[in-house]
PADOSE-647487 format. One record per residue: residue in three letters; x, y, z of N, C-alpha, C, O in turn. Coordinates in steps of 0.02 Angstrom, whole numbers, plus 50000, padded with zeros to 5 digits. Each point is the difference from the previous one (the first is absolute). Layout:
<rogus>
+---------+-------+-------+-------+-------+-------+-------+-------+-------+-------+-------+-------+-------+
| residuo |   nc1 |   nc2 |   nc3 |  cac1 |  cac2 |  cac3 |   cc1 |   cc2 |   cc3 |   oc1 |   oc2 |   oc3 |
+---------+-------+-------+-------+-------+-------+-------+-------+-------+-------+-------+-------+-------+
|     ala |     X |     Y |     Z |     X |     Y |     Z |     X |     Y |     Z |     X |     Y |     Z |
...
+---------+-------+-------+-------+-------+-------+-------+-------+-------+-------+-------+-------+-------+
</rogus>
This chain:
<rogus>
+---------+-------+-------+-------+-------+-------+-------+-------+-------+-------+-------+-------+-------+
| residuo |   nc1 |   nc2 |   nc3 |  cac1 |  cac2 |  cac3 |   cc1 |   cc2 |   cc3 |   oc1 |   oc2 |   oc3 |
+---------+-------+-------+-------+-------+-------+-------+-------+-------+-------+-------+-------+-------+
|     unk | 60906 | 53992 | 54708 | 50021 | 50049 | 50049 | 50073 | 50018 | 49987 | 50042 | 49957 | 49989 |
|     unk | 49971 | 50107 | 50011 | 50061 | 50030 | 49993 | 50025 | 50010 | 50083 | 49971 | 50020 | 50051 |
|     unk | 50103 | 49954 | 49934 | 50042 | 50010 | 50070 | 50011 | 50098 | 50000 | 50033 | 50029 | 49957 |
|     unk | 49934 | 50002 | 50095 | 50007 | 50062 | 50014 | 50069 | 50022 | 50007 | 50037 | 49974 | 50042 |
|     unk | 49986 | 50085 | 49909 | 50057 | 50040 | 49998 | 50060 | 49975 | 50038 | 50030 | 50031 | 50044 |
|     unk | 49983 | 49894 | 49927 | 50063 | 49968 | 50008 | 50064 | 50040 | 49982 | 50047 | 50007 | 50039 |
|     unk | 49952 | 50017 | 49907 | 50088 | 49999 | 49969 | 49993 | 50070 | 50064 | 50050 | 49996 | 50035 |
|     unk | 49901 | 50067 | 49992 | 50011 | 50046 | 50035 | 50044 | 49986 | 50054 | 50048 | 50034 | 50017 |
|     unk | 49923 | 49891 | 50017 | 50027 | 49969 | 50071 | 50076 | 49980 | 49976 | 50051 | 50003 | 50035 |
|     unk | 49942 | 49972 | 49891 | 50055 | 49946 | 50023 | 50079 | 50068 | 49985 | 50058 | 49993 | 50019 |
|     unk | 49913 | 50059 | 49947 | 50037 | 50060 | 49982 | 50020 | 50028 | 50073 | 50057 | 49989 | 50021 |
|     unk | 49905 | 50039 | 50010 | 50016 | 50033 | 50062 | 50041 | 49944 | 50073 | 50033 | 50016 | 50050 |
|     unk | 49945 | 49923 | 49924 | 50047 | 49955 | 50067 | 50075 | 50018 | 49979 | 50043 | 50030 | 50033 |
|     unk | 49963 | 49930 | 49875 | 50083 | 50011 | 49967 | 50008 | 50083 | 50033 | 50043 | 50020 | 50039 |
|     unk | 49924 | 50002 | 49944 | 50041 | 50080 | 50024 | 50028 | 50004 | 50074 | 50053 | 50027 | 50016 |
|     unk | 49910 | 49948 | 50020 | 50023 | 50007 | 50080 | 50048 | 49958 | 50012 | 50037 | 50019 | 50044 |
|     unk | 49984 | 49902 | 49920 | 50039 | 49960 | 50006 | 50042 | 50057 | 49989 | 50029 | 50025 | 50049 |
|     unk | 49978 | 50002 | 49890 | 50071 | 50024 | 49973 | 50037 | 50052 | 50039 | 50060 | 50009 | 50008 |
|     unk | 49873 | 50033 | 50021 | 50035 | 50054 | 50050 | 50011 | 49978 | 50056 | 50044 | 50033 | 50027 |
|     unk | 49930 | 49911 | 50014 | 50008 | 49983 | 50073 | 50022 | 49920 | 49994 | 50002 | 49964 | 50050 |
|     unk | 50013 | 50017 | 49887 | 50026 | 49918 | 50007 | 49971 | 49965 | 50032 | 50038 | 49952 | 49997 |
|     unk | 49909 | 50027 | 50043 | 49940 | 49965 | 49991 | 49950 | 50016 | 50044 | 50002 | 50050 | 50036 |
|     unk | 49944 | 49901 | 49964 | 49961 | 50047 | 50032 | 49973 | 49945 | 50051 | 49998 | 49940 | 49987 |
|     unk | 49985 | 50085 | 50061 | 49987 | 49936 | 50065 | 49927 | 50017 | 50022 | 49999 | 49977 | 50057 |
|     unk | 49956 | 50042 | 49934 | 49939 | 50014 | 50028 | 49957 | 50044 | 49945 | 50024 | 50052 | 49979 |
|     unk | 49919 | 49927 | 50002 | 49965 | 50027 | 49954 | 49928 | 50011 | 50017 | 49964 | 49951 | 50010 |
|     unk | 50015 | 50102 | 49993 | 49946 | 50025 | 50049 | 49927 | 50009 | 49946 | 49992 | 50060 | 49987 |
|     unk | 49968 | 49904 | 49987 | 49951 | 50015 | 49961 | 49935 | 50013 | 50040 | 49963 | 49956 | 50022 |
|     unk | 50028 | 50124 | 49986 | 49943 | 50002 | 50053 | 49951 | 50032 | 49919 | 50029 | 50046 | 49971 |
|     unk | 49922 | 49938 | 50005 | 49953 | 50016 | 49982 | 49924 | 49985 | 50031 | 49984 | 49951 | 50034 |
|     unk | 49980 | 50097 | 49947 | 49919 | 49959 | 50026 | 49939 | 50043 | 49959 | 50005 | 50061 | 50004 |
|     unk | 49949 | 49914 | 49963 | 49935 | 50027 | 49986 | 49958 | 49986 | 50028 | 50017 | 49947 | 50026 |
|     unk | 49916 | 50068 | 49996 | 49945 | 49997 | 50015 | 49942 | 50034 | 49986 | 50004 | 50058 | 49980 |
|     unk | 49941 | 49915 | 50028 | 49942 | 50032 | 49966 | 49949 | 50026 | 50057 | 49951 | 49963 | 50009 |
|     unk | 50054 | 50089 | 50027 | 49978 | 49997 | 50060 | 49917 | 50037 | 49986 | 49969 | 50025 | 50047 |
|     unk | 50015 | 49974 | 49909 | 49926 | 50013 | 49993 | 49976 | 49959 | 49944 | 49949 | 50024 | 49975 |
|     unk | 50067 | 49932 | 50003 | 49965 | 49954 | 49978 | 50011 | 49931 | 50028 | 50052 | 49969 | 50013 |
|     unk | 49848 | 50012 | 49997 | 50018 | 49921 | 50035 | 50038 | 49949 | 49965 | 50024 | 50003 | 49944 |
|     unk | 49979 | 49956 | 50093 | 50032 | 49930 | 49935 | 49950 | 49988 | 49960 | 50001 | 50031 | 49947 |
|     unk | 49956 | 49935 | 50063 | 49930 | 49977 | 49944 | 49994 | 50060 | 49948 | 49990 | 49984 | 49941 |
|     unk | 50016 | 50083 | 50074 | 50025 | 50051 | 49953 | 50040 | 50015 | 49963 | 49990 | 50047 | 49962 |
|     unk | 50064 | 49920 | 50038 | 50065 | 49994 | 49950 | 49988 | 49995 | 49942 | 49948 | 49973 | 49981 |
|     unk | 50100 | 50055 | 49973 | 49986 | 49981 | 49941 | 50076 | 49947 | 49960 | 50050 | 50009 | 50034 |
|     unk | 49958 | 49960 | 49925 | 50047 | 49965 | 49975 | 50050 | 50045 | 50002 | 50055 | 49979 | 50016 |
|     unk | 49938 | 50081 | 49971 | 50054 | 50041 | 49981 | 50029 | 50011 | 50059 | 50061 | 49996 | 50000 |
|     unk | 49910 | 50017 | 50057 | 50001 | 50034 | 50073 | 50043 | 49940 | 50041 | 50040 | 50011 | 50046 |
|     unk | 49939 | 49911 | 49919 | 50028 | 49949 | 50042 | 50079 | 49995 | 49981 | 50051 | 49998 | 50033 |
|     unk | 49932 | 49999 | 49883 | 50073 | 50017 | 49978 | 50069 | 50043 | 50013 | 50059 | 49984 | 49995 |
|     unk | 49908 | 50082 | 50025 | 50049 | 50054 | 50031 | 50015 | 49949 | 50055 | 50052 | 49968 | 49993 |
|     unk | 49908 | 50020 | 50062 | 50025 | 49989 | 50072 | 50064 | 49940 | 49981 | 50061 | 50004 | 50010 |
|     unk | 49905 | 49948 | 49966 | 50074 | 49955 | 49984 | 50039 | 50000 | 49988 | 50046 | 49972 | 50029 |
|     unk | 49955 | 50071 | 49904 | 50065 | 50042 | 49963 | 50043 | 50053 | 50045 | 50056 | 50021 | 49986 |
|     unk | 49903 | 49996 | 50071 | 50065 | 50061 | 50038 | 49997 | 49939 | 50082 | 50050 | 49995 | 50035 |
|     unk | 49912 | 49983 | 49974 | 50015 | 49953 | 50059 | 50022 | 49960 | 50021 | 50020 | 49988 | 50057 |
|     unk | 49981 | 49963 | 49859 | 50015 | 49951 | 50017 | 50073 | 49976 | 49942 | 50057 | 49982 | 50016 |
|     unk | 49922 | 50023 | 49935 | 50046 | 50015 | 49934 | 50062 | 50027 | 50000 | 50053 | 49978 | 49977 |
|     unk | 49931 | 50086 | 50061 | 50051 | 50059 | 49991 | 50036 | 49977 | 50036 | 50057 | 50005 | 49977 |
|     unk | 49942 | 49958 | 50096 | 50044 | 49990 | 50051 | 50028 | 49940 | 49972 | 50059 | 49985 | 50006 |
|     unk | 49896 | 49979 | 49959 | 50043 | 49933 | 49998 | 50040 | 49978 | 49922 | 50030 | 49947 | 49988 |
|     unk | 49956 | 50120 | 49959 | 50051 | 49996 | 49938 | 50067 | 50071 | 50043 | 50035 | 50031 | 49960 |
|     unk | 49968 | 49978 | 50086 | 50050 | 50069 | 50046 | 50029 | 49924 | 50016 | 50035 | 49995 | 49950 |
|     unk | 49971 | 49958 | 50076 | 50051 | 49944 | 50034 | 49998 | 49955 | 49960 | 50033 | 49949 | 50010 |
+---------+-------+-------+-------+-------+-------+-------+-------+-------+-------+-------+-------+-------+
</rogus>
């Protein structure tokens, strides 16, 4: 498993340090869902997205 578009995050925090000298609150609101397919319907690929923006994304962002 590849850590999702790290150097993007770790690029855009250094940038805000530099303009606002640090940063005190970091707000990672993402969410996917699959609202017409059941669970037992999923496919590997389908489970993969959800983790990768749900769960991943929020927790390689802190």
């Amino acid at each position: 498993m590849t850590r999702p578009v790290p150097r993007r995050s770790e690029a855009s925090f250094a940038r805000a340090k530099e303009a606002f000298g640090r940063i005190d609150v970091v707000v990672s609101n993402v969410g996917i869902e699959l609202i017409d397919t059941p669970v037992p319907e999923t496919t590997d690929e389908q489970v993969e997205l959800l983790l990768n923006g749900n769960v991943r994304g929020t927790r390689y962002t802190l």
